[in-house]
N, C-alpha and C positions, 0 to 999 in steps of 0.2 A: 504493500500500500504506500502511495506517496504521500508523504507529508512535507511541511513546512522545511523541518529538520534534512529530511533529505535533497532537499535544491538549496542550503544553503552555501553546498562548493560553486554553485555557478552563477556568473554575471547575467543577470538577467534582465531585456530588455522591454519585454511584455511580460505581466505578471496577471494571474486569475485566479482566487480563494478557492475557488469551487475547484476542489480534485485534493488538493494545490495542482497546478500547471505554472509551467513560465517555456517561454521563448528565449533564447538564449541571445544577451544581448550583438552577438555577431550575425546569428542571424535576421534576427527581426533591421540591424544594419542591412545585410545584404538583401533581406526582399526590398527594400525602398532603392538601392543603388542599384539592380537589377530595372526594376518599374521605371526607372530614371533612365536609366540605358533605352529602354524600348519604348519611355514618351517620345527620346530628341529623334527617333528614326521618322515618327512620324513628319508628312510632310508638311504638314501646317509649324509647326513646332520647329521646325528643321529649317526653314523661311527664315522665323523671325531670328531664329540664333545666329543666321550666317548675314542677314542682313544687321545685326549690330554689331556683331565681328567685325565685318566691313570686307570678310574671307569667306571660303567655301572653308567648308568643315570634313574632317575625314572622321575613321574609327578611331584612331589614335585620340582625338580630342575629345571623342564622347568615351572612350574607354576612363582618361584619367579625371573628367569631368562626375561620372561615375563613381571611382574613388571618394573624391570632395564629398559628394553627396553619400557618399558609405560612413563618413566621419561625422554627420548631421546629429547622431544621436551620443557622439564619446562622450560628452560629460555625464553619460551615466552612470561610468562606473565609479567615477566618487561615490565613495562608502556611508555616505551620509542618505545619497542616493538607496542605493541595494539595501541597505539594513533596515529601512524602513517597513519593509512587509514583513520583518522579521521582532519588530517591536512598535506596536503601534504608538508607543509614548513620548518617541523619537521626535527630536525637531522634526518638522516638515522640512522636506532636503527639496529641489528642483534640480536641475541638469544646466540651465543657459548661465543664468550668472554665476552658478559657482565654478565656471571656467575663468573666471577674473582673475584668481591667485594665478594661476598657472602662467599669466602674461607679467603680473606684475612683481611676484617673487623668482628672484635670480634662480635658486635650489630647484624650484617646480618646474620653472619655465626650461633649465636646460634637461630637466627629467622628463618631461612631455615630449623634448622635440627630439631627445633620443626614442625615446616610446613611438612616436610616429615615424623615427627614420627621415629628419627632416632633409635632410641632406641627400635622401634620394627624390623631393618631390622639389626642391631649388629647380633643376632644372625645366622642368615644366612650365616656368614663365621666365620673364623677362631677367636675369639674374642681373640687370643694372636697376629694376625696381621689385627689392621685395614686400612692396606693399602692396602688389598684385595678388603676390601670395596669401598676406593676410588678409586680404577683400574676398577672396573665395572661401576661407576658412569661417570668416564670419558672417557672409552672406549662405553659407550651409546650418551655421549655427543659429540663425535667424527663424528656421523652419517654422516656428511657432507661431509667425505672423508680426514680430517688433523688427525692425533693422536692426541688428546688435553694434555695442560699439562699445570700449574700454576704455573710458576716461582717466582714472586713477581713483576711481570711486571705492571706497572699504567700506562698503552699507551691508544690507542685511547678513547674509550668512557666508560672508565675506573671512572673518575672523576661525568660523569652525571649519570652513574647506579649507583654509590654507593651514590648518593647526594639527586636524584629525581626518577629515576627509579624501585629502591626495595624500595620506600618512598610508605607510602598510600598516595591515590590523590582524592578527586571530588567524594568519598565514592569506589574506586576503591581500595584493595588490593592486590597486586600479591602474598604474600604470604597465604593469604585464598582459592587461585586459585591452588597453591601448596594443600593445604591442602585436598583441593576438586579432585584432580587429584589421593592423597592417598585414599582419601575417594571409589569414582569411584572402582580402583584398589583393595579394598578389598570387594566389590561388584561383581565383574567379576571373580578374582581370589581371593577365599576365604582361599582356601586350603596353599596359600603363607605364610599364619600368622601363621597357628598352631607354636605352640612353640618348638615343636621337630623340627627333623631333623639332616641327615648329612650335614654340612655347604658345602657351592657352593664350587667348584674346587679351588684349589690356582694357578696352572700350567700357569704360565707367556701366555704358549701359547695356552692353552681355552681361555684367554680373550681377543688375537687379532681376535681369531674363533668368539667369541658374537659379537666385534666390526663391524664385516663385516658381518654377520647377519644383524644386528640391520639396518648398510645401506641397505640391499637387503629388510626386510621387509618395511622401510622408501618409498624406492621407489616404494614396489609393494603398501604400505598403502596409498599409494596418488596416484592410478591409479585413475583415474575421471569417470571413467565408473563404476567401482566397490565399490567405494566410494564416493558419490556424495558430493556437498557442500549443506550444507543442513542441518538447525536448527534441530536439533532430540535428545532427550534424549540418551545420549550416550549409558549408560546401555541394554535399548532395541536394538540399534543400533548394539550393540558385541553379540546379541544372533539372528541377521540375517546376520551378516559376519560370523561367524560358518557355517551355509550351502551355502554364496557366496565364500569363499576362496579356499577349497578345490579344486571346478573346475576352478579357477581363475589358481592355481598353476599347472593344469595338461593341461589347454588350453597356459601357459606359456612356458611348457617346462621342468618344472621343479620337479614334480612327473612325472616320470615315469615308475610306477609299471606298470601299463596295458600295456603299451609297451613290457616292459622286460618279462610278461605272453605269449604274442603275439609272441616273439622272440622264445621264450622256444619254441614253437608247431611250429614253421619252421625247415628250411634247417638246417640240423647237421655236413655233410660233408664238408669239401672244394669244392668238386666238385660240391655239389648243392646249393653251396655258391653263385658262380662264374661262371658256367654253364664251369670249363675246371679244368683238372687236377694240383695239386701242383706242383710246383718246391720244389726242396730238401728245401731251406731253409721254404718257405711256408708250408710246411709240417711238418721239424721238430717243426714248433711254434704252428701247431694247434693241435701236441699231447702232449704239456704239460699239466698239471695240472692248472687249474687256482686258484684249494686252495692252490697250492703249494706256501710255503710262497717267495723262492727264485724266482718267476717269477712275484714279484711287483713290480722288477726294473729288466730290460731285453734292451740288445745290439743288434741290428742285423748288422749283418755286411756280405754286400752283391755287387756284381758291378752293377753298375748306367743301369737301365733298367730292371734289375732282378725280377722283382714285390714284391720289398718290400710294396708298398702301400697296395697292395690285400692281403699282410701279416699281418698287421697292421689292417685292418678293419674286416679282419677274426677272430683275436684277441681281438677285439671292441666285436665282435657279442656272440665270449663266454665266455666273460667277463658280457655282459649285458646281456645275456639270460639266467646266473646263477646268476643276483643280488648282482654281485661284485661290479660294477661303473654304476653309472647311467646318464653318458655321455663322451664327447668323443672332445677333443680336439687335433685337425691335426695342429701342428706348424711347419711351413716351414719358410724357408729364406727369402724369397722375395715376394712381392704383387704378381707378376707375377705368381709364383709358387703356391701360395694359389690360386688365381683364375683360372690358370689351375685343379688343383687336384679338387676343388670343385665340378665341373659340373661332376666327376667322381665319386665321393662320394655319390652326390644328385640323379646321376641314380642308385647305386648300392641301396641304402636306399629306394629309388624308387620300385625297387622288392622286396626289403624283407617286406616290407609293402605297398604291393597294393593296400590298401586304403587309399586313400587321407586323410580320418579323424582320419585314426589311424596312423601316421606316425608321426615319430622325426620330431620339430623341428628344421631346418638342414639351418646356416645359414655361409655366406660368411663373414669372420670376419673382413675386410679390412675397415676401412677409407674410407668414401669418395665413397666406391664400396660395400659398403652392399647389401647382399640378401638374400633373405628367399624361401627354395621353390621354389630356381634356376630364381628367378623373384625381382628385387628391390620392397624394402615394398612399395614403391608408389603404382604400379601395381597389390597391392595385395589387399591393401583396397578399399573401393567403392567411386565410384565417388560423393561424397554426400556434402551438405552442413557441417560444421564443428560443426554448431549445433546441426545436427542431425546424427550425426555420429554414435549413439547408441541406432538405433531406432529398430534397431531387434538383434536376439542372435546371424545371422549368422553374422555380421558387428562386434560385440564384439567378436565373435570367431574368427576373423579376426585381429582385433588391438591387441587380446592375442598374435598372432602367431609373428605377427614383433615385441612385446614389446622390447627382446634380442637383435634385431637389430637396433633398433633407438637411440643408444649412444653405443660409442664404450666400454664405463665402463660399460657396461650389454650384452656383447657378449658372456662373457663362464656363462652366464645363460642360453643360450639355450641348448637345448638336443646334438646336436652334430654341433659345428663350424669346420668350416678347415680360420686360419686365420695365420699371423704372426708370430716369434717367441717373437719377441717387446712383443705381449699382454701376453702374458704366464711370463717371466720374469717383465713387471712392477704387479706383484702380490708380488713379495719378495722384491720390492725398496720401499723405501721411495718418495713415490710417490703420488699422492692423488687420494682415491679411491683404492689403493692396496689391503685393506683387505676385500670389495666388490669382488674383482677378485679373491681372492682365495679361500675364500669362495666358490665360485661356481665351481674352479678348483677343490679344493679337491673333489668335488664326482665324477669326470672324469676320464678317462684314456687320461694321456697327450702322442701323441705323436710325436715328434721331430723328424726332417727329417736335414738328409745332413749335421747331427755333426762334429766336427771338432777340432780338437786346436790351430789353428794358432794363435785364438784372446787370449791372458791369461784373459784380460779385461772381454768376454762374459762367459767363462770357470766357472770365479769366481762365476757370476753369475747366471749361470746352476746347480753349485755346490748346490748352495745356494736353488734355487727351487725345488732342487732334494728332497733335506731332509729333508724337510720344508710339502712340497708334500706326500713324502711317509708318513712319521711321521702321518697325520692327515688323512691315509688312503686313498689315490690315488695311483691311477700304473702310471708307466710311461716306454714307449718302444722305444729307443732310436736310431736311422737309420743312418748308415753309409756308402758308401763306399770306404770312405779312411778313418780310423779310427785310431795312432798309439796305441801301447800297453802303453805307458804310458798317454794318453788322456784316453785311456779304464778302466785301474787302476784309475786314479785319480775320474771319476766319479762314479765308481764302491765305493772307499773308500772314501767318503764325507767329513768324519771325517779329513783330511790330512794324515791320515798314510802312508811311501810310502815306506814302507816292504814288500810290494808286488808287488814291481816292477820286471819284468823278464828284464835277459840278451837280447842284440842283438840277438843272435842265439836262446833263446828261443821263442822271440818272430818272430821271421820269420818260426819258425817252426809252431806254429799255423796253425792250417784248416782255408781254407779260401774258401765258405762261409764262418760264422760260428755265432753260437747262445752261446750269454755269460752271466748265470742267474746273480741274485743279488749276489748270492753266491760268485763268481768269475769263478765258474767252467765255460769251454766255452764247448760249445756239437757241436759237427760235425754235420753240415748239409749233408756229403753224395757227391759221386764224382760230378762234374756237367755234364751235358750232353755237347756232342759232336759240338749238334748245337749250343753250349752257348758260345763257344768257337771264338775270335778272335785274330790274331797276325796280331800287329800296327807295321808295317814297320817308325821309327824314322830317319829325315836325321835331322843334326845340320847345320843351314846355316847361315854363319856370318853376315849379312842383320841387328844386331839389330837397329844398326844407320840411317841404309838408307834402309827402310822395302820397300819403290818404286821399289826397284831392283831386288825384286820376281817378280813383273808385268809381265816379258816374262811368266814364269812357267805359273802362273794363267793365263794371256792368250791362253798359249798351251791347259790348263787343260778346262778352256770355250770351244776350237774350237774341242776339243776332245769330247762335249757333260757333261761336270761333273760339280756337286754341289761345289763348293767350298765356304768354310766359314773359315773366317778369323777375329782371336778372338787375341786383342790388351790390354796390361795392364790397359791404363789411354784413357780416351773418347778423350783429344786431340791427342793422336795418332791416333784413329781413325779414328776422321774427318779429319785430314792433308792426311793420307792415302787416305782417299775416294776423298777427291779437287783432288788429283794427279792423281789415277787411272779412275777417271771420264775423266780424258783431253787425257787419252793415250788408254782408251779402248773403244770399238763397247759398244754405253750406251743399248745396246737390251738385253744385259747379265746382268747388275747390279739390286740390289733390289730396288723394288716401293713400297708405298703404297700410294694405291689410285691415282696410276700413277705419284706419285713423285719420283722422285730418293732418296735416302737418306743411312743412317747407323743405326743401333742401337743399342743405350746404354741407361743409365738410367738419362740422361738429358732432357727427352721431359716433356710438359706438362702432368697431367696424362690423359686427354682425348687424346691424340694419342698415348701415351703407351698403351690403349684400342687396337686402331687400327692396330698400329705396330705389337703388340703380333701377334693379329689374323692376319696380312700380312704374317708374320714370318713362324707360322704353315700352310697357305695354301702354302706359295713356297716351304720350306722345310718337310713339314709335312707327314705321312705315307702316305697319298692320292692325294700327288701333282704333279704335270703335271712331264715328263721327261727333262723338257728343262734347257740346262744349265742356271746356277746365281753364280751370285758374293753376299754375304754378307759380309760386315763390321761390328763390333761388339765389345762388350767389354766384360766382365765377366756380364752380362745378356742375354747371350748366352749360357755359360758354364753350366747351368744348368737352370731347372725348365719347358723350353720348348721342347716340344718333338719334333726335328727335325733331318733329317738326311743328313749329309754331304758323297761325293765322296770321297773330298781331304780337310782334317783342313791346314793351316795355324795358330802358335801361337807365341806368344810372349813368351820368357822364362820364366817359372812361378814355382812353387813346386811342387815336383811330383804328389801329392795329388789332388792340384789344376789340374792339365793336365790331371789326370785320370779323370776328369771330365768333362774336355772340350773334351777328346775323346770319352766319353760315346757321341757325337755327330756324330760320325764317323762311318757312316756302322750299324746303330744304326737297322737299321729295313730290312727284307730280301726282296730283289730286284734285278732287273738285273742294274748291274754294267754299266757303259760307258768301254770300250777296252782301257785298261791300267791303268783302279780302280779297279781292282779285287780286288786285295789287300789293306786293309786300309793303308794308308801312312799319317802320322802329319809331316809335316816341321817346325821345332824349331829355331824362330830366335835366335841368342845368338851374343856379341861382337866380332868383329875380333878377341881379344887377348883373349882368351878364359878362361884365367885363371883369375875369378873373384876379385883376390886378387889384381887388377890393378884397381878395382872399389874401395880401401879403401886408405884413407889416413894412414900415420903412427900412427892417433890417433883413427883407428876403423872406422874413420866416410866416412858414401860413398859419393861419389862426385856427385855437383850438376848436372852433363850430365847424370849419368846414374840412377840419382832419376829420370829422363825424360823418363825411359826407366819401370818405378814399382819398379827398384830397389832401396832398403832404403826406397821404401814410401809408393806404394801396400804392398809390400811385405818386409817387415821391416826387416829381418834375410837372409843376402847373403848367410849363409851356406848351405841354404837350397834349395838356385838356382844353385850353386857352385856344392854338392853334386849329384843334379838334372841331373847336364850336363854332371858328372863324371858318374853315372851309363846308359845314353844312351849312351853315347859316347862307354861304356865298351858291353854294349849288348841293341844294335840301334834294335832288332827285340823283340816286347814285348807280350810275351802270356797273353791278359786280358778273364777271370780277375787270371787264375794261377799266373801271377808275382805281383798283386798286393799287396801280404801281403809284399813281397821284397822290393817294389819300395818304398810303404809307412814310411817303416822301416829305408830303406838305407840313407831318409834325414830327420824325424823327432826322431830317438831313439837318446837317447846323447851319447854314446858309436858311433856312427857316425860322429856324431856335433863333438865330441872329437876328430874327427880324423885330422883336420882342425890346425896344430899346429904350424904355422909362428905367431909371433909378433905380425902383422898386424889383423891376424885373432882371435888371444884371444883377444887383445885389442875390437875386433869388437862383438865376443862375450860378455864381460863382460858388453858393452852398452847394447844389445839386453838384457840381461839380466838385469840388473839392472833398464830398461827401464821394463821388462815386468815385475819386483817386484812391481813398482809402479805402473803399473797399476792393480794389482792383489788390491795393498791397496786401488785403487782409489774407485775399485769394491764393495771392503766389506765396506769401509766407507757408501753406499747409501743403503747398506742392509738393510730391515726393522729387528728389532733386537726381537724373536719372544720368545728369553730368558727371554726379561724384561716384566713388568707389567707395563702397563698405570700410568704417574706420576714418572716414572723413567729414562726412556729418553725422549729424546729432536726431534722433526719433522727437519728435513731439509727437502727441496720437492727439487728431484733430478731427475723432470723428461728431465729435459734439457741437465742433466749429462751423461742419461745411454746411452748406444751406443748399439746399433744393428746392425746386419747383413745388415740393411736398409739403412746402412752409418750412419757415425759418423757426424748429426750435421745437417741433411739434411731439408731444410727448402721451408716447402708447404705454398706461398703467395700468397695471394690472390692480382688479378689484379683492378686496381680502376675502371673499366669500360670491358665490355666483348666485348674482340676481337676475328677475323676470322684467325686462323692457317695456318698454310701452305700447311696443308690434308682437306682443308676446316671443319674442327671442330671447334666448338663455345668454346674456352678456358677461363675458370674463374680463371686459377690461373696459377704456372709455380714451377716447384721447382728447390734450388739453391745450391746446396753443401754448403759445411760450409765452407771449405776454397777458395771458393768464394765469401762468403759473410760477410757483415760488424759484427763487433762485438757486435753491439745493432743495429738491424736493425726496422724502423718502420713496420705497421701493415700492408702495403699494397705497392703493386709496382707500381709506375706512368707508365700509359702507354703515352709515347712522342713521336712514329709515327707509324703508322699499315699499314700495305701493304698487297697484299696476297702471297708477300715471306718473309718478313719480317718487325719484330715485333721490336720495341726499345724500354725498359723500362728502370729505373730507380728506385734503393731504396737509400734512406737517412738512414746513419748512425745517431742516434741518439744522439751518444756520443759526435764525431768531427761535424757535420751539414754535411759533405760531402755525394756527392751523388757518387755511387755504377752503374754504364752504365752495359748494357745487348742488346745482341742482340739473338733475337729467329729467327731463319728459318729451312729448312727443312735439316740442321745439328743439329738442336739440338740449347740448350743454350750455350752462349759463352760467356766472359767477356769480353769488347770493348778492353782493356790493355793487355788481357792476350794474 
């Protein structure tokens, strides 16, 4: 019988109570430097490593690359490490920092580097910089998801590794466990020693490329299925993961050669793509060239409804069925907007491989809402005991397929996700686990929906993934349509060059579709058709203060039979709105779900934003009933669900932004109600019309009409200011003909400049000097892909970066699972940031439930004060606010 006692002679690297069992920590080494070996063969993988070399790559370089990544896991055998399953009363040991003494004390450090034989792996780089050397050693030691780096720091368990832990013990040595781990290693890989060679890559950014390897093989090295825990001579152990990895990485997702064979012998046209003919811009994208080097970074620029997505997956298909990218990353704005597109994506991928067994792994990349196969992983595995969970191949082929989906840091592993733009950008933050994610980025085509530049803060950011991205050999095609020409330039020029910025008049002259390669050249997509064509009848109505006082209109427009949707800057506008027009109107017209009355915005729990959405798309949606409805709503309207509105209602926003909220208008062909033929948007805006009565003398806008988005959605007056100056000038709007105009007329600066009272430079020069800092704030969290392991310093910034998902936005979990107010079982509620406390605990008290309302409570950590909430079927609300 094995016990405790009897694996006390062996290093071990995986350990499991139950038997006792352990893995021997060389071999549980060798299956990840194995899995590592046979990721870089891959050829997506294979691309980006030889293009940040700036070399082609032989076996030699993956054989001692290999190695490196065989050493990921040494500091295990600090004894502080091993003896801990042997006494559970023991400090808590870890493996990364307490490799600290061993750089910093003289005695350890020259014992280590004889233990590793350092004098046989000198040659392997550059022997005029060994600081190549220790950049691979540290960026293997990194695996855990931090950049590692050795200051001179003697913090935590600093003093007992260097004292007791790399000491011999009880006939235990951890540096003969080193020794035996090189030993192993040139058993396995033999060819790593020969004495020649070209030394490894020096290129700062090859060895963030190994570090996010070395995690992706870590984690596939320690799948439990495919690596058991289990005393085995290691050596024979890496000559039966040899023929288990292979299909490991192709049931993962991540070979996908036979796919892209599979693809090659299908549909070649758009039309037998999609089963219906291209629109002009659809068409222009699927006759370029995919070797053409200028279509690796590509714009479309199109109006909202247009089928840029079917353009985008069309471009996926001859991208991968020629062996360019070997997946496929859809990043949209919002949860909402990813879990729409998804089910779209999964049927399309659904035909082009109609067989279940040869198909992408195709997974829903969200938080909280993952799916694999249009089915949460739960649903997908079998119902079995957890013992026995790997009792046949079809049950392994099974947990391969959700591996990408069960942590959200192994998402853009699978073959094609559609998820967030959040997950795509923390690949270039300093983040943890960044260089996991881009790694898997880089063999994709990323593409980006609903771009923009409002945020300079995201912009930075974008910039950054762009070129980071392309450089390591990924495409990426970028979706607009409200795009201006100097947002276009600046992504287009990474570098910052902005000499190629066009005039106003230039850039309004642009074709609008239009396709714009990396080059900067833009190609005409071609007249648009006749049926693509709508003119938005705009009134300006002074209401912004007292938005009740549309009620009559929107009543007329109900008893007339029409959809009206009404989209509010900030979510308390809209529940104040919805209490008021509840008490004045016939409630048989307002929106339900699940027979509740309500609004919506992006304060619900997320189990009824589930429900909400789908309420949303069946009363508005291309197939829903005729009867008139009132919606209430915020800018989670504006985009991402497909619904169509009679009559909008909005709050004054940027033109850009409004192009978007009327892509909800008249959006799909129907018979009208008598007196909507024509799409009509009513714009609420201030009695005094002249923005400039929203600024004080020092620029800054006043607190009544931050109540309004203004100064706080939407930070830059000039741009609401110029907004209301060109409806006001021409109220009838050809989209999408006017929209290269409209775009233009309030985001080019030669506009912005036109703004020239006092009040308004001074109001500029904030906006600006506000959005330089946040430009810096951006690049400070950058992962810095220049330097070399050992040369900067980790910050984890994942609390810092801001997404499109709101700045700060925080998912707490409930201390006890209550009943909502659409009868859903709620585990958590999310809170905006400036709702909530500045160090908030780990979970919300719940301190009364009802089945209309919910009262919770978070404590501030910092002051002890408690944080009041009330949830009902408006949504979240702060008791004070």
């Amino acid at each position: 019988m094995t016990t405790i006692e009897n694996l006390k002679c062996i290093f071990w690297g995986k350990f499991q109570k139950n038997g006792p069992s352990c893995l021997p920590l060389a071999a549980h080494c060798l299956d990840v430097a194995m899995t590592f070996h046979k990721l870089v063969e891959l050829a997506g993988i294979r691309r980006s490593l030889e293009l940040a070399a700036g070399r082609a790559l032989c076996g030699l370089d993956f054989e001692r690359l290999a190695v490196f990544a065989m050493l990921h896991d040494v500091g295990k055998a600090n004894l502080g490490f091993q003896f801990k399953v042997f006494d559970p009363k023991s400090r808590r040991a870890g493996h990364i920092r307490e490799l600290a003494p061993l750089f910093e004390e003289q005695t350890l450090n020259h014992r280590f580097a004889q233990a590793l034989d350092i004098e046989a792996l000198f040659p392997w780089v550059d022997t005029d910089h060994p600081e190549i050397l220790e950049s691979l050693l540290l960026a293997t030691w990194s695996h855990h998801g931090q950049p590692l780096c050795f200051k001179g720091e003697q913090t935590g368990n600093y003093f007992l590794a260097k004292t007791e832990w790399w000491q011999p013990k009880r006939g235990w040595n951890p540096f003969t466990e080193v020794a035996n781990l090189m030993e192993q290693a040139r058993k396995v890989f033999p060819r790593a020693f020969a004495p020649s060679g070209i030394p490894l890559p020096a290129e700062p950014r090859f060895h963030h490329l190994f570090a996010g390897l070395v995690m992706l093989a870590d984690w596939l090295g320690s799948h439990p299925a495919h690596f058991p825990i289990q005393r085995m001579d290691p050596v024979k152990r890496s000559y039966q993961n040899r023929e288990i990895i292979p299909g490991m990485l192709k049931g993962i997702g991540l070979d996908t050669t036979y796919l892209q064979h599979h693809l090659a012998k299908g549909p070649c046209t758009f039309e037998d793509r999609f089963r219906f003919p291209p629109r002009p811009l659809q068409k222009r994208l699927h006759e370029l060239d995919p070797h053409d080097p200028t279509t690796c970074l590509l714009i479309a620029e199109s109006e909202t409804g247009s089928g840029k997505t079917e353009a985008a997956l069309d471009w996926f298909c001859t991208l991968f069925s020629a062996g360019l990218v070997d997946g496929l990353y859809f990043a949209l704005p919002t949860r909402v907007a990813a879990r729409e597109l998804y089910g779209r994506v999964n049927e399309t991928l659904a035909r082009w491989f109609p067989e279940p067994d040869n198909r992408p792994v195709t997974v829903l990349a969200v938080p909280g809402y993952a799916q694999v196969d249009g089915l949460p992983p739960e649903h997908i595995l079998p119902d079995v005991d957890a013992a026995n969970l790997w009792q046949d191949d079809e049950d392994l082929r099974r947990r391969e397929r959700i591996w990408a989906a069960e942590h959200p840091k192994r998402f853009l592993a699978a073959t094609v996700a559609v998820g967030t733009v959040d997950q795509a950008l923390l690949s270039c933050v300093q983040s943890k686990h960044a260089h996991l994610r881009s790694v898997c980025l880089g063999r994709s085509l990323l593409v980006v929906d609903e771009v923009h530049a409002s945020d300079i803060y995201m912009t930075a950011l974008l910039r950054h993934l762009l070129n980071h991205h392309l450089a390591v050999g990924g495409r990426a095609l970028l979706l607009s349509a409200t795009l201006g020409s100097h947002a276009r330039t600046d992504l287009l020029q990474m570098d910052g060059d902005k000499s190629k910025h066009l005039s106003l008049e230039a850039a309004e002259a642009i074709d609008y579709p239009a396709l714009t390669l990396g080059s900067g050249q833009t190609l005409s997509c071609g007249p648009i058709r006749e049926s693509n064509h709508k003119t938005v009848e705009f009134e300006l109505v002074p209401h912004a203060f007292i938005p009740e006082a549309i009620g009559e209109r929107i009543a007329s427009a109900l008893d007339g039979g029409a959809k009206v949707l009404v989209v509010m800057n900030t979510v308390s506008r809209a529940i104040a709105l919805q209490r008021i027009l509840e008490e004045q109107m016939d409630s048989s017209h307002l929106f339900r779900c699940h027979g509740i009355v309500c609004p919506h915005h992006g304060r619900f729990a997320p189990e009824d934003r589930l429900i909400l959405d789908k309420s949303v798309s069946m009363c508005l949606g291309r197939d829903s009933s005729p009867d008139a409805l009132l919606l209430i709503g915020t800018q989670t309207l504006e985009q991402s669900l497909d619904i169509d509105a009679d009559l909008l209602i909005s709050d004054l926003c940027p033109a850009d932004v409004l192009l978007q909220r009327v892509g909800r208008l008249h959006r799909h062909q129907r018979t009208r109600p008598s007196g909507f033929e024509t799409p009509r948007c009513l714009v609420l805006i201030p009695e005094h019309e002249d923005l400039e009565n929203a600024l004080d003398n020092h620029g800054n806008v006043f607190g009544n009409y931050k109540g309004l988005g203004y100064g706080s959605v939407y930070a830059d007056l000039r741009t609401l200011e110029l907004t209301q100056r060109v409806l006001a000038a021409s109220p009838a709007v050809q989209i999408p003909t006017d929209n290269r105009r409209l775009v233009e007329a309030i985001t080019h600066p030669e506009s912005l400049k036109s703004l020239t009272s006092n009040r308004w430079l001074r109001h500029a020069q904030n906006v600006e000097g506000e959005g330089l800092a946040k430009e810096l704030s951006g690049n400070m969290v950058l992962l810095p892909f220049n330097q070399l392991f050992g040369e900067f310093e980790y910050h984890e910034a994942n609390s810092k970066v801001a997404t499109r998902l709101g700045v700060g936005n925080l998912e707490i979990m409930l201390d006890r699972k209550v009943t909502g107010p659409f009868g859903q079982a709620l585990t958590k509620l999310v809170i905006p940031g400036h709702l909530a406390p500045e160090k908030p605990v780990e979970t919300l008290s719940v301190t009364s439930a009802s089945a209309k309302e919910i009262c919770v409570s978070l404590r501030d950590q910092r002051t002890g004060k408690d944080w009041r909430y009330r949830y009902t079927r408006f949504g979240l609300e702060k008791e004070d606010s």
